[in-house]
TORKE-70045 format. One line per 4 residues: number of its first residue (from 1); their letters; for each residue x, y, z of C-alpha. Coordinates in steps of 0.5 Angstrom, whole numbers, plus 500, padded with zeros to 3 digits. Example, Ala and Ser with C-alpha at 12.3 -4.5 7.8 and 13.67 -1.06 7.14 Angstrom:
1 = AS = 525/491/516; 527/498/514
This chain:
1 = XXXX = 852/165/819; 856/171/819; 861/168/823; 863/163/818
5 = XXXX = 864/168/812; 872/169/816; 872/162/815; 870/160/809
9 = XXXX = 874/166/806; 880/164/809; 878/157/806; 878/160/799
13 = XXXX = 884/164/800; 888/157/802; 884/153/796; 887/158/792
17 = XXXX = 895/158/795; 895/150/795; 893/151/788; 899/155/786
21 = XXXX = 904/153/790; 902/146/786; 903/150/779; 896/148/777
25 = XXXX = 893/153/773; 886/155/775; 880/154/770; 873/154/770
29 = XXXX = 873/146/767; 867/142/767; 866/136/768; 859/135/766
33 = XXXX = 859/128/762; 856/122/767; 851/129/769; 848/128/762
37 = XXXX = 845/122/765; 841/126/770; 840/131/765; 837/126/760
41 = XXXX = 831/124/765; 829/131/765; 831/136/758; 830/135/752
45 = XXXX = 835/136/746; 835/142/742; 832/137/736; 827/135/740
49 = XXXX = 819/137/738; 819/140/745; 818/148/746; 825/150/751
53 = XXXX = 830/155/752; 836/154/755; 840/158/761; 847/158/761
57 = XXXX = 851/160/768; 855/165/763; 847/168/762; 847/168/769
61 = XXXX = 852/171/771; 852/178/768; 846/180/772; 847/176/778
65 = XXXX = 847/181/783; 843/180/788; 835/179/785; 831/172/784
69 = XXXX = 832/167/778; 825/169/776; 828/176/775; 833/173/771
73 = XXXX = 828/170/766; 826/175/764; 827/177/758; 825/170/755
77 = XXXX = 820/168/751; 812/169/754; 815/171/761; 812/176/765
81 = XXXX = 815/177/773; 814/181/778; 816/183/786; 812/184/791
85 = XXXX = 817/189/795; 818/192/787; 825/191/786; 827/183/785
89 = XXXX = 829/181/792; 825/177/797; 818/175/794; 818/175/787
93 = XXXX = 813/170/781; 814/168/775; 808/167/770; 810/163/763
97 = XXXX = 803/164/757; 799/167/762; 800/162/767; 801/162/775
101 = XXXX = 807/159/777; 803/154/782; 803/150/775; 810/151/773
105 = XXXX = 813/145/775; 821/147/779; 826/141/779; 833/141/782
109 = XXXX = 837/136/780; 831/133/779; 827/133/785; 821/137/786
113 = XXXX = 822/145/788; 815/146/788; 811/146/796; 807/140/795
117 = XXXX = 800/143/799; 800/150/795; 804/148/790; 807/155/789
121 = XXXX = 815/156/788; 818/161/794; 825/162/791; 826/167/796
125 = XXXX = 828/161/801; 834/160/797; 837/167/797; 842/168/791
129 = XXXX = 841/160/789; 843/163/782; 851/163/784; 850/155/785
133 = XXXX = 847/154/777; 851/151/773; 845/151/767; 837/151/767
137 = XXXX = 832/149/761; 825/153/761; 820/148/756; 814/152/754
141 = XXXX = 808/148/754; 807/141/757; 814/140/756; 816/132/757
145 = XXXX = 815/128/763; 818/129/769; 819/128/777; 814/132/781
149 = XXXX = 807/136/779; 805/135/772; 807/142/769; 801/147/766
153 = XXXX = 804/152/764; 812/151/764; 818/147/767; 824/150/769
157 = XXXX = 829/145/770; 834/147/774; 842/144/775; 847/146/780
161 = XXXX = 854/147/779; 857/141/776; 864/138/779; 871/142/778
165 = XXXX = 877/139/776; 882/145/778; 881/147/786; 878/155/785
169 = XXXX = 873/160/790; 870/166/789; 868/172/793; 863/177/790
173 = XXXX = 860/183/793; 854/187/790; 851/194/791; 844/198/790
177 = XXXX = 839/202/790; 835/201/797; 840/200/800; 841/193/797
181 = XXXX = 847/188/798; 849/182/795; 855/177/799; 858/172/797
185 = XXXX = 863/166/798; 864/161/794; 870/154/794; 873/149/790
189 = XXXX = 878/144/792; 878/141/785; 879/134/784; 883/131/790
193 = XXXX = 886/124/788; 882/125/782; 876/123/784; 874/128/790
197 = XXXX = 872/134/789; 868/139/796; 865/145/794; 862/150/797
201 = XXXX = 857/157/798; 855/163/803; 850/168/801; 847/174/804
205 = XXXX = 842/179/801; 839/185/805; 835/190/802; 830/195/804
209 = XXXX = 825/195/798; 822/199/794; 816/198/797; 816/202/805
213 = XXXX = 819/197/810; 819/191/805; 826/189/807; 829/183/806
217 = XXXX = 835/179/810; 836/173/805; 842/168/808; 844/161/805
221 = XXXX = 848/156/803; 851/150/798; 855/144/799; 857/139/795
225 = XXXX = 861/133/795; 862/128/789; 866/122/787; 868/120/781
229 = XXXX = 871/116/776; 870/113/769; 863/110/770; 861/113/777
233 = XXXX = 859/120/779; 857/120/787; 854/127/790; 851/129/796
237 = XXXX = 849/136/796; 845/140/801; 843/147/800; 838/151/804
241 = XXXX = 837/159/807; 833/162/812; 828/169/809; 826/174/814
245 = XXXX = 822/178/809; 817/184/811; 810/184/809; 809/186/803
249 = XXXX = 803/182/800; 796/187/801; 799/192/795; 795/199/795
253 = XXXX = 789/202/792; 789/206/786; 789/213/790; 794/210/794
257 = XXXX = 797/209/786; 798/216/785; 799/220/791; 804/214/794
261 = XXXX = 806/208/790; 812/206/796; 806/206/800; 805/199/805
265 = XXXX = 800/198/810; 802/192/812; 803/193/819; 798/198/820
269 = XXXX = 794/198/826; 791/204/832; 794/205/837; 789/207/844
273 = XXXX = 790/214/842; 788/213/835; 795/215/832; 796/210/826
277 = XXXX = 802/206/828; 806/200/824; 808/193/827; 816/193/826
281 = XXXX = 816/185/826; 810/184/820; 815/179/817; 815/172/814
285 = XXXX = 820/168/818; 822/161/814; 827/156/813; 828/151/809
289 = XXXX = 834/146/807; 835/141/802; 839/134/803; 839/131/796
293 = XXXX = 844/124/794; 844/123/786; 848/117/784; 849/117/777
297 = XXXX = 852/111/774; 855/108/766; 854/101/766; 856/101/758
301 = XXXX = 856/105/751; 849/104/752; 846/103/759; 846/108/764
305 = XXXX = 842/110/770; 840/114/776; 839/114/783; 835/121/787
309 = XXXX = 833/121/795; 831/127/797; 829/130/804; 826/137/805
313 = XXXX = 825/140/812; 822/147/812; 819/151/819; 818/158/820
317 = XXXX = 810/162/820; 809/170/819; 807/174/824; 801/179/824
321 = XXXX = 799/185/828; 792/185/829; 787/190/833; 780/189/836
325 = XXXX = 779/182/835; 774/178/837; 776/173/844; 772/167/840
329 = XXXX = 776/168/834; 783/165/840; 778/161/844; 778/166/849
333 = XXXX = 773/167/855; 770/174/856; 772/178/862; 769/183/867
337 = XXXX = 773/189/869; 771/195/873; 763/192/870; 764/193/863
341 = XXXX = 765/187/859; 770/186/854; 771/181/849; 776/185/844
345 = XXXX = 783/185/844; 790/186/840; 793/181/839; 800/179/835
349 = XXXX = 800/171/833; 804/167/829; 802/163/823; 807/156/823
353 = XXXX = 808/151/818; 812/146/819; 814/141/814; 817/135/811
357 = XXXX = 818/133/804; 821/125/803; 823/124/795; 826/117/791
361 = XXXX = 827/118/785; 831/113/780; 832/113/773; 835/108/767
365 = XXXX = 838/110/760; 838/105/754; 841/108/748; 844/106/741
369 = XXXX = 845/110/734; 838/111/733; 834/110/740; 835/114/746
373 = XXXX = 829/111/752; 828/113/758; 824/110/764; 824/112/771
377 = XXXX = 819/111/778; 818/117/783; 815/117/790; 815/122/795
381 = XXXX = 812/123/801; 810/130/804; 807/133/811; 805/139/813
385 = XXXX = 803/141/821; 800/148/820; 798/152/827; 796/159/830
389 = XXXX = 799/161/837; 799/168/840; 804/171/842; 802/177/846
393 = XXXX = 795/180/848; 792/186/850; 788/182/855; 790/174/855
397 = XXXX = 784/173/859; 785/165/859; 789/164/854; 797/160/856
401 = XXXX = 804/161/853; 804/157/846; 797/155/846; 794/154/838
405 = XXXX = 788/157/837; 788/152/830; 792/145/828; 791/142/821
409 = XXXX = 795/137/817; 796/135/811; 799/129/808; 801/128/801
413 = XXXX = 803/122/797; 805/122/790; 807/116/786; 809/117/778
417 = XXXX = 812/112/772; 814/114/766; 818/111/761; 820/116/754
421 = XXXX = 823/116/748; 827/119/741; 827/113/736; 831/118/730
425 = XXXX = 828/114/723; 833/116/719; 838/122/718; 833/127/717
429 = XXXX = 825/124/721; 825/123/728; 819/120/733; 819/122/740
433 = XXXX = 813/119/745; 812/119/753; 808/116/757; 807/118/765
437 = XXXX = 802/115/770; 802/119/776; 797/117/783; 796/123/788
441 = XXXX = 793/122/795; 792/128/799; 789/128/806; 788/133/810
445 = XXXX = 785/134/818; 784/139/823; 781/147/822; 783/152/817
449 = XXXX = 786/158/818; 780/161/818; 777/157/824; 773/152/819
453 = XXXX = 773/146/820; 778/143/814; 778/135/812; 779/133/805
457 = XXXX = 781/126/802; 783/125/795; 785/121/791; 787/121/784
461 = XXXX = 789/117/778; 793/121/772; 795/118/765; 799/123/762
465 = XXXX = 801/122/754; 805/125/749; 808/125/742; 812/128/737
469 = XXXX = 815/128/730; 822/132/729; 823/134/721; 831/135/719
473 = XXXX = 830/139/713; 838/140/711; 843/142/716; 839/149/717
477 = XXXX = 832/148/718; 828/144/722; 821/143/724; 817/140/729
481 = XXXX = 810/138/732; 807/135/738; 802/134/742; 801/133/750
485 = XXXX = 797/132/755; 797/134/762; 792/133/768; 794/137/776
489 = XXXX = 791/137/782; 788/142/786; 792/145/791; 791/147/799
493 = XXXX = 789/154/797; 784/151/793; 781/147/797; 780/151/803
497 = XXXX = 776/156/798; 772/151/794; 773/142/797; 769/140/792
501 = XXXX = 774/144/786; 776/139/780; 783/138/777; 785/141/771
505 = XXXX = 787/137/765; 790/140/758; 791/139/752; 797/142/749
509 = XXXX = 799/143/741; 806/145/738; 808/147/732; 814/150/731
513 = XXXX = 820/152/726; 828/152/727; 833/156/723; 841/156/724
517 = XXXX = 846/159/720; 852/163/722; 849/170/723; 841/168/725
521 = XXXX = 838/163/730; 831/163/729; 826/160/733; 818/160/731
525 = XXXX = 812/156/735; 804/156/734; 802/153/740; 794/152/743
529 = XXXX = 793/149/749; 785/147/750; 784/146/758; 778/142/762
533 = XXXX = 777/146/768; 783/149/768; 784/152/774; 785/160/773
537 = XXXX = 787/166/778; 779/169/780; 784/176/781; 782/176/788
541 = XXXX = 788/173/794; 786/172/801; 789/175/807; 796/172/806
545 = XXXX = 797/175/799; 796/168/795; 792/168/790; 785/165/789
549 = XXXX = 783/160/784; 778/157/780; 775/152/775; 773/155/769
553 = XXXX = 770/150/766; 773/150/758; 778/155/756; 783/155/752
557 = XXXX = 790/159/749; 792/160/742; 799/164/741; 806/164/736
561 = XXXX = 812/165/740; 818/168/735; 825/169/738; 831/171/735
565 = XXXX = 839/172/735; 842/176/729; 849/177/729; 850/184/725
569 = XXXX = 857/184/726; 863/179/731; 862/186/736; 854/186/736
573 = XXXX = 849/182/736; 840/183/737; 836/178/741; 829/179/740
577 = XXXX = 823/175/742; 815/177/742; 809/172/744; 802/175/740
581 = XXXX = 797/171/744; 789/170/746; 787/167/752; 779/166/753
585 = XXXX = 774/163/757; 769/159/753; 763/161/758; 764/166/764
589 = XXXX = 757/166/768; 757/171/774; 753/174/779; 752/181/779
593 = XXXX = 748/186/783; 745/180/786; 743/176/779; 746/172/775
597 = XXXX = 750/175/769; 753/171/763; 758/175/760; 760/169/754
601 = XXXX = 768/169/753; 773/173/756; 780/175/757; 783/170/762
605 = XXXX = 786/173/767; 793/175/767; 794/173/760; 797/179/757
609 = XXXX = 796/180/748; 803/182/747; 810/180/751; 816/181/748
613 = XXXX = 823/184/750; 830/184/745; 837/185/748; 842/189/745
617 = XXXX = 849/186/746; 855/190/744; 862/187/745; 867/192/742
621 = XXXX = 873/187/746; 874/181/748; 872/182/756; 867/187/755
625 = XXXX = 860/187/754; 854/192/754; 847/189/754; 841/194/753
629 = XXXX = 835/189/755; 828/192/753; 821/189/755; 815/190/754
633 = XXXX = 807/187/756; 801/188/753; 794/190/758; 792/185/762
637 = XXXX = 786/183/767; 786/182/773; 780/178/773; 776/173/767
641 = XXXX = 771/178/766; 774/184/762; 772/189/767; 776/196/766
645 = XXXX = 777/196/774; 781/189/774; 785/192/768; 793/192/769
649 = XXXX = 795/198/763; 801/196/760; 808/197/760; 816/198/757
653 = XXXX = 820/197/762; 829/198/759; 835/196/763; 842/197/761
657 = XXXX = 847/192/763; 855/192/763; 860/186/765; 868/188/765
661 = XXXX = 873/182/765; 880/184/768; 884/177/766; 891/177/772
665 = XXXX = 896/172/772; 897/173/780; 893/172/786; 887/172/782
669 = XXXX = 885/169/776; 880/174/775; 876/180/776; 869/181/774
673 = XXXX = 865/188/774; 858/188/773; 853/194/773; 846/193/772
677 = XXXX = 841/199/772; 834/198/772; 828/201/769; 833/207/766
681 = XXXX = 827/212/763; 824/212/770; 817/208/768; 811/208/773
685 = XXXX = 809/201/772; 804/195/776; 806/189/773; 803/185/778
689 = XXXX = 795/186/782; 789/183/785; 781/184/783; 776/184/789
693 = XXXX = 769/184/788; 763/185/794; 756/186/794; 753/192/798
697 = XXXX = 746/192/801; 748/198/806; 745/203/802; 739/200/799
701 = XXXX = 737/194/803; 732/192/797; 736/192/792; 744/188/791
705 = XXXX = 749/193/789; 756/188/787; 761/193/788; 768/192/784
709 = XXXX = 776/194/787; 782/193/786; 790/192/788; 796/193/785
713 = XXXX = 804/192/786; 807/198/783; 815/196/780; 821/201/783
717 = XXXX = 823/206/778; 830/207/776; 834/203/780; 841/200/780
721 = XXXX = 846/194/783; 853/195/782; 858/190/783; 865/186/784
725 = XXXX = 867/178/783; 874/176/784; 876/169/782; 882/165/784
């Protein structure tokens, strides 16, 4: 990929030349009309009884230097985020109310993002994806039906860069702490014949990491070519990147806290003279592309509809240094040399995932002045070949070149319909209601990474319905109320620790308040999700840093969201927001120095009181804006049983963001000069961890003792990313 950034540059430069020599002014104009025919089948509009947030690409792009779309969004209500290398670039997670990400449902473009086995989302795949955003709608809650995995937590609907009119590119270049840096190039033909637009990007991220040896190299790329007329919006786009990430997924113990907090043992091994050493190639290795058509097309003033296909490849695994194995774990048959018996080895071995992911996906949409509906149908098809080699032994003993030393596969059918509408009864009262039928079929066959034996066939049926009333009381005040109901299966993960785990179902109430007016924006939502066999973080992950889940039978989260934009004058403006929360397991029964123990209701895992952040946004001239970005998060629990040892302390972290435009008139259209300096005062704070437990009959065979632990993620300290945009 390195060799193309020459050619795509000189692309651009000779995109820009034809423009100018054409006496075509470059702007940024969108052409977003016949995408709004994609983006009703996924968002809702401001009115409606649904909770949301909506992401600009101006949002974007002042902190668009380098870190991943959940750092980003940070700073939006009920968010927490976190970085496994403790910096914002490679892996990083999103939790929204408390909730994981495996039940926050991705779309692009309305296709699915999430994987279809762990149902995680792994940005790190799309490095600097961020610069292909044209907007994102975040909904709280159930949110309304669409395309993928029922949503538990969150949606996040993410649209990419709508078609340009004039020919345009782009060359960014960002750089940071720990050796950070952010490459990016980026074109625009403009509407050829005034129908055809070609687009473009290439991107490469590096970083070394706050946490030791946790570098990132992150390459990716963006295509897009489009069609258009006055009905008709044809576009291919394919999208994808390739990560190689060093490990960083086993955190550290709380003596390693304070006296090293940069420290990774991921790596760590003995050599044979007993000096610790570290594998320099513990990486995850992964490539993903993405090759989506979506043809949106006018029939009429009232008819419109929308056609997606989809096909997803991803191939990669990660590799592990692993001393004094057993040969049985590998199939290997034990060897006699020099009459000592040996069946021990180091080894070095690769975990493969490959993977295909097929999605159809078409929509219709009827509206007039009082009625907009929806109706849509999704298939998708997934399969996953998970296998085990290793790639080099101290003693190989029988083992041949490429041999598997475990095969599973999974196969994954999903089928959905829904059908939603907003009826508007007149100026003031408008009825919102969704119905989603979804069908799953998961199959898998084979052993485990583990060595056991994996066979699930499941099958389920989920009706999912929702309904809401929006009130208009005057032109500045609304008020709304909805209800939703969601069911979701288990994941791979899941299975693999529990097969006879259950799904989840929620139910979700929403109650909420809206005031405009001229100097303040004020959003206030009280909502209560009540849950059946929700599916909650038990704390402890397993040996590849995914966290472990499990039913906690009933339980429930109660919380009011407030957000505000208050304009104090036309150059400063303050934009708050707080969630005040409870989050409890009716019942948590556990074993405990070798009995059971009740421990009635308890704090769910991961779900802090408190989570607020405000941003101070100061313009004293028209290109020029300074943000002062506070956040803040309240104790939280690694575990659900309110132990003090799985308790995460809490934290207020403050960034300081400056963006500077320089307008041209020749060669460039602009420069854009961004600054962001994270963690300002220097806090020492964990935003992400694990909680273990274990039973001991070392020291008292008689007797059971449960022995607690914990890990932690520590966050970088002061930090900083500076860097330059130049648009043509």
């Amino acid at each position: 990929m390195k060799n193309l950034f020459p050619f795509l540059t000189l692309l651009v430069l000779s995109v820009c030349a034809n423009a100018q020599q054409n006496n075509v002014e470059v702007d940024s104009t969108k052409i977003t009309t016949l995408d709004e025919v994609l983006i009703q089948s996924i968002r809702v509009k401001d009115q409606a009884p649904i909770t949301h947030s909506n992401v600009s690409k101006a949002d974007l792009e002042a902190r668009n230097l380098g870190q991943d779309i959940p750092i980003l969004l940070n700073f939006l209500p009920s968010v927490v985020t976190t970085s496994d290398a403790g910096a914002g670039v490679g892996y990083t997670g999103i939790r929204v109310r408390g909730i994981s990400s495996q039940s926050t449902n991705i779309t692009i473009n309305g296709i699915p993002y999430n994987d279809s086995e762990s149902l995680g989302t792994f940005w790190v795949n799309l490095g600097d994806f961020t610069s292909s955003v044209e907007s994102l709608q975040l909904q709280r809650g159930v949110g309304t039906s669409t395309n993928g995995s029922g949503a538990f937590g969150a949606s996040i609907n993410v649209l990419t860069d709508a078609v340009t009119k004039e020919a345009s590119g782009e060359v960014s270049n960002s750089f940071g702490s720990y050796n950070t840096r952010k490459h990016t190039v980026k074109y625009s033909t403009g509407l050829l014949n005034d129908h055809i637009e070609i687009s473009g990007r290439l991107s490469q991220i590096n970083s070394d990491g706050y946490i030791d040896r946790a570098i990132s190299d992150l390459k990716s790329y963006f295509l897009q070519g489009v069609y258009i007329d006055d009905n008709t919006q044809i576009k291919a786009v394919t999208f994808g990147g390739k990560e190689v990430t060093y490990q960083a997924w086993n955190g550290i113990d709380s003596t390693q806290l304070k006296e090293d907090r940069t420290f990774n043992p991921s790596g760590e091994y003995e050599d044979q003279n007993g000096n610790t050493q570290y594998y320099d190639n513990e990486v995850d290795d992964y490539k993903q592309d993405h090759y989506q058509l979506h043809w949106n097309e006018r029939i009429n003033n009232n008819w419109s509809t929308n056609l997606g296909l989809n096909y997803t490849k991803g191939s990669g695994y990660f590799e592990q240094y692993k001393d004094n194995e057993d040969f049985s774990t590998y199939g290997f048959e034990e060897l006699t040399i020099g009459g000592e018996t040996i069946n021990k080895t180091d080894v070095i071995r690769r975990r493969w995932l490959d993977n295909d992911f097929y999605v159809l996906n078409a929509n219709v949409t009827y509206q007039n002045e009082k009625l907009n509906l929806s109706t849509g149908l999704f298939y998708s098809s997934y399969h996953g070949d998970h296998f085990g080699e290793v790639i080099w032994s101290q003693y190989a003993s029988n083992s041949e070149i490429r041999a598997h030393y475990y095969d599973s596969d999974g196969d994954k059918y999903d089928f959905s319909a829904f059908t939603k509408a907003t009826y508007q009864l007149n100026d003031k009262l408008s009825l919102f209601a969704d119905l989603q039928f979804r069908s799953v079929y998961y199959d898998t066959s084979g052993m485990s990474s583990d060595l056991v034996v994996f066979e699930i066939d499941k099958t389920y049926s989920f009706f999912n319905p929702k309904a809401g009333i929006s009130f208009n009381a005057n032109p500045r005040n609304n008020f709304y109320f909805s209800y939703a109901r969601a069911n979701r299966e288990a994941s791979r993960g899941d299975f693999e620790s529990n097969p006879d785990i259950k799904p989840e179902q929620l139910n979700d109430f929403e109650l909420g308040w809206r005031y405009k007016n001229q100097n303040l924006i004020l959003n206030i939502n009280g909502y209560y999700m009540f849950y059946n066999e929700q599916l909650v973080l038990t704390g402890a992950i397993d040996d590849v840093g995914t966290f472990i889940r499990s039913n906690s039978g009933k339980s429930s989260r109660l919380g009011v969201e407030l957000e505000a934009v208050v304009k104090l004058s036309n150059q400063l403006s303050i934009q708050p927001n707080v969630t005040f929360s409870t989050n409890k397991t009716e019942e948590t029964i556990i074993s405990r120095d070798g009995g059971l123990v009740d421990l009635g209701k308890t704090n769910i895992s991961f779900s802090p009181d408190v989570v607020a952040s405000n941003a101070i946004v100061f313009k004293p001239i028209d290109n020029l804006q300074l943000s002062f970005l506070s956040k803040y998060v309240g104790e939280q629990f690694m575990g659900n049983t309110d132990s003090d040892v799985s308790k995460l302390e809490s934290y207020f972290v403050n960034d300081f963001n400056i963006s500077y435009k320089i307008k041209m008139n020749k060669i460039f259209k602009s420069i854009v000069l961004s600054g962001l300096v994270n963690n300002i005062f220097g806090e020492k704070y964990v935003s992400n961890g694990y909680y273990y437990t274990y039973d001991d009959t070392w020291s008292d065979p008689s007797a059971t003792t449960t022995i607690e632990g914990a890990g932690y993620y520590p966050q970088a300290t002061t930090n900083f990313l500076v860097g330059a945009t130049l648009k043509f």
